[in-house]
C-alpha positions in Angstrom: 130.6 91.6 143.3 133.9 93.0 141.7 135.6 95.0 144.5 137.9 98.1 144.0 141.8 97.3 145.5 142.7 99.3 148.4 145.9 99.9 147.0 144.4 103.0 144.4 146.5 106.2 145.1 144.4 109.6 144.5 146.1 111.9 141.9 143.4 114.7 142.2 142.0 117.1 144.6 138.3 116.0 143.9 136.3 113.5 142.8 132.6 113.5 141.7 130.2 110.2 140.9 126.8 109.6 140.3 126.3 113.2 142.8 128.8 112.0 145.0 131.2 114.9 145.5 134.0 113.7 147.9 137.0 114.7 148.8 140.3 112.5 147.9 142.6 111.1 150.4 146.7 110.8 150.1 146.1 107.3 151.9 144.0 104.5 150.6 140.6 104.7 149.5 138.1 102.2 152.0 135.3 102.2 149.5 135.9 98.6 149.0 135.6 97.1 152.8 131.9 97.7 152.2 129.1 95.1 150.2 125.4 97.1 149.8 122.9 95.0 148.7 119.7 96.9 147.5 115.6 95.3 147.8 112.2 96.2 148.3 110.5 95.2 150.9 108.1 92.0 149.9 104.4 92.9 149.9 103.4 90.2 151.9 106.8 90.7 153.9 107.1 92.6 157.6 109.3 95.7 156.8 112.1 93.7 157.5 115.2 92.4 156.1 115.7 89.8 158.3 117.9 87.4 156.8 116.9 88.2 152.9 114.9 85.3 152.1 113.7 86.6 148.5 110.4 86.3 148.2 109.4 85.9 151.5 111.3 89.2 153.6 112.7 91.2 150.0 112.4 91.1 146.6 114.3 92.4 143.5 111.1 93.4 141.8 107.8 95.0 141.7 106.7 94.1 138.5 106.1 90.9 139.0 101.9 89.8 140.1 100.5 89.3 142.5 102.5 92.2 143.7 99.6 94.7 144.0 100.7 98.9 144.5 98.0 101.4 145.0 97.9 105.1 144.9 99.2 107.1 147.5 100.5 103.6 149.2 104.1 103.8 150.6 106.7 101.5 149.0 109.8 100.5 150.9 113.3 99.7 149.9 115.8 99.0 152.1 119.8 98.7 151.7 121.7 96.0 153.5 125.2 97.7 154.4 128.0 95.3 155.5 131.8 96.8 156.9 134.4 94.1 156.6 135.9 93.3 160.4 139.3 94.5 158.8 137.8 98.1 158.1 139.9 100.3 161.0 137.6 102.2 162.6 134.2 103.9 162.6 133.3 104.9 159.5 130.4 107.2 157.6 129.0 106.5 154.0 126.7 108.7 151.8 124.3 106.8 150.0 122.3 107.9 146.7 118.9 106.5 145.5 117.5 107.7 142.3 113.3 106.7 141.5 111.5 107.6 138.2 108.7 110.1 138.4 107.5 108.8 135.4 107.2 105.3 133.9 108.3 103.7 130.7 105.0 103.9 128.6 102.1 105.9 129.0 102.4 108.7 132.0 100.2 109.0 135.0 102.2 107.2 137.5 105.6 108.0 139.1 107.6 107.1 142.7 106.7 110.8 143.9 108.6 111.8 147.4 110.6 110.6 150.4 108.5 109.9 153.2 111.3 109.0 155.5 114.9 107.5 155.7 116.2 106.0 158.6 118.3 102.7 160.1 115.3 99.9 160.1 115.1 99.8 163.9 114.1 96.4 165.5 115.3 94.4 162.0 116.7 91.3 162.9 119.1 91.6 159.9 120.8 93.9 161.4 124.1 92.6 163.3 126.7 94.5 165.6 125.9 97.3 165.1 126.6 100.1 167.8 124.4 102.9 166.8 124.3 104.2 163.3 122.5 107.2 162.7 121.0 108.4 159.2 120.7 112.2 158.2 118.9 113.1 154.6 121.1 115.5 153.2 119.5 115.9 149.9 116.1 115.5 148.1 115.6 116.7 144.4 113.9 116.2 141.3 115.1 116.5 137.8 111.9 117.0 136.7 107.7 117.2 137.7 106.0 114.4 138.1 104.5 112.1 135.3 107.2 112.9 133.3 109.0 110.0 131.5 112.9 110.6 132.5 112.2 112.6 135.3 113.9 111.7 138.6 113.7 112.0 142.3 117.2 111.9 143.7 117.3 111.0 147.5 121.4 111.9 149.3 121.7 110.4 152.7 124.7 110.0 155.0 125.0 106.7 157.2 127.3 108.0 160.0 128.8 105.6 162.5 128.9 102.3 161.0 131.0 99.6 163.3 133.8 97.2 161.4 131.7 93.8 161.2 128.4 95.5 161.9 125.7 94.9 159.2 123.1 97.8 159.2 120.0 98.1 157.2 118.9 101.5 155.3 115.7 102.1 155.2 113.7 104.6 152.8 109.8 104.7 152.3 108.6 106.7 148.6 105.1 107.4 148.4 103.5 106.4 145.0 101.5 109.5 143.1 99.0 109.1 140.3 97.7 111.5 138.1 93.5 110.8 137.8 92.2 110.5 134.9 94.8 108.8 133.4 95.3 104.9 132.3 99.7 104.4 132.6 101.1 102.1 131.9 105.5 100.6 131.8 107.7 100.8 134.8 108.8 102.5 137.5 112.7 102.0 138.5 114.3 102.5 142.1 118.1 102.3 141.4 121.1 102.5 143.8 122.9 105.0 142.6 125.9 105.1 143.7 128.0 105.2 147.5 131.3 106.4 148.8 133.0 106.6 152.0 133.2 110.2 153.6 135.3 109.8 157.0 137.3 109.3 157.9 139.6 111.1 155.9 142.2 107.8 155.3 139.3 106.0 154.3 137.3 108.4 151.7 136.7 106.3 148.2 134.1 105.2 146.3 132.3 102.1 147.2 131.5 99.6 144.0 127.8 99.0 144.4 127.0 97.7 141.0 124.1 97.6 138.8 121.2 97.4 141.4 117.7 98.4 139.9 114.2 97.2 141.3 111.6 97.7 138.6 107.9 98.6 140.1 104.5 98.3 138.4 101.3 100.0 140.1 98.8 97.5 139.3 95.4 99.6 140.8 94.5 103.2 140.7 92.9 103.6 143.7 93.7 105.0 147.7 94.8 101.8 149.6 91.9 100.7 152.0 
């Protein structure tokens, strides 16, 4: 992963990405002290990280049978954070997520709400770290559901993360479908985007990459 130099100056007052509105330091930017690593959950998988065997704890897509999604079932995706040992101090990160309320192809289908977001207690993937806390500080839509382009936006700060600690992110999106109907395409969870927010000497955006997970609901029916 391409990692932003430490060494980047700020020359303006603010700074806005991907809904990211942060404040710019006269001292370096930190953003690039941290690695994210975005997944789902594996369907046959138990809510862990563990140590990312893909396949077997995450994967990188739901698209993919024998994968099998239901209506009204809860999907999880989860976000490995890792803070370099050389980072100086405590540090918090806001986070964004971004899923499609409506698919690719026909509508009738779409990654509807946030059920919850919190650190994945009890994960064995996570490593050293001291007590990080997770506060939601926004949920929106940019437009109804089953509506192709439409998306649910999801804003959470990650407060307290430990140099060399490894947390995991957890968020759980509840699947909607619209009776009647026969969907079909994809559904995308994306990471959208991350910066650090304190403290102040560290505040920069963090370079998370390209990281989509494209999801296929495969049965229109309640899961038993």
């Amino acid at each position: 992963m391409t990692r932003l130099s430490r060494k980047i100056r700020a020359g303006f007052s603010v700074l806005a990405i991907v809904g990211l509105v942060l404040p710019v330091p006269s001292a370096f930017a930190g953003g690039d002290d941290f690695d994210l690593d975005f997944a789902a959950v594996a369907p046959q998988g138990d809510g862990y990280w563990n140590d990312g065997t893909i396949g077997q704890d995450i994967v990188k897509s739901l698209a993919t049978p024998p994968y099998t999604l239901h209506c009204g079932e809860i999907v999880t995706f989860l976000t490995q954070i890792r803070l370099d040992p050389s980072a100086p101090g405590p540090e918090d990160i806001e986070v964004l997520h971004q899923f499609t309320r409506g698919t690719t192809g026909q509508q009738g289908v779409c990654l509807g709400s946030l059920v919850r977001a919190q650190i994945n207690h009890g994960d064995p993937g996570i490593v050293g770290d001291g007590g990080s806390t997770v506060t939601v500080l926004d949920t929106s839509s940019s437009g109804p559901m089953f509506t192709k382009g439409a998306i649910l936006s999801v804003k959470v700060r990650v407060s307290d993360l430990d140099p060399g600690a490894t947390t995991v992110l957890r968020e759980d999106i509840r699947i909607y479908c619209d009776p009647g109907t026969r969907p079909t395409g994809i559904l995308q969870a994306r990471l959208g985007g991350a910066a650090v927010v304190n403290p102040p000497a560290e505040v920069g955006i963090i370079n998370t990459g390209d990281q989509t997970i494209p999801v296929v609901v495969n049965l229109l029916s309640t899961p038993s």
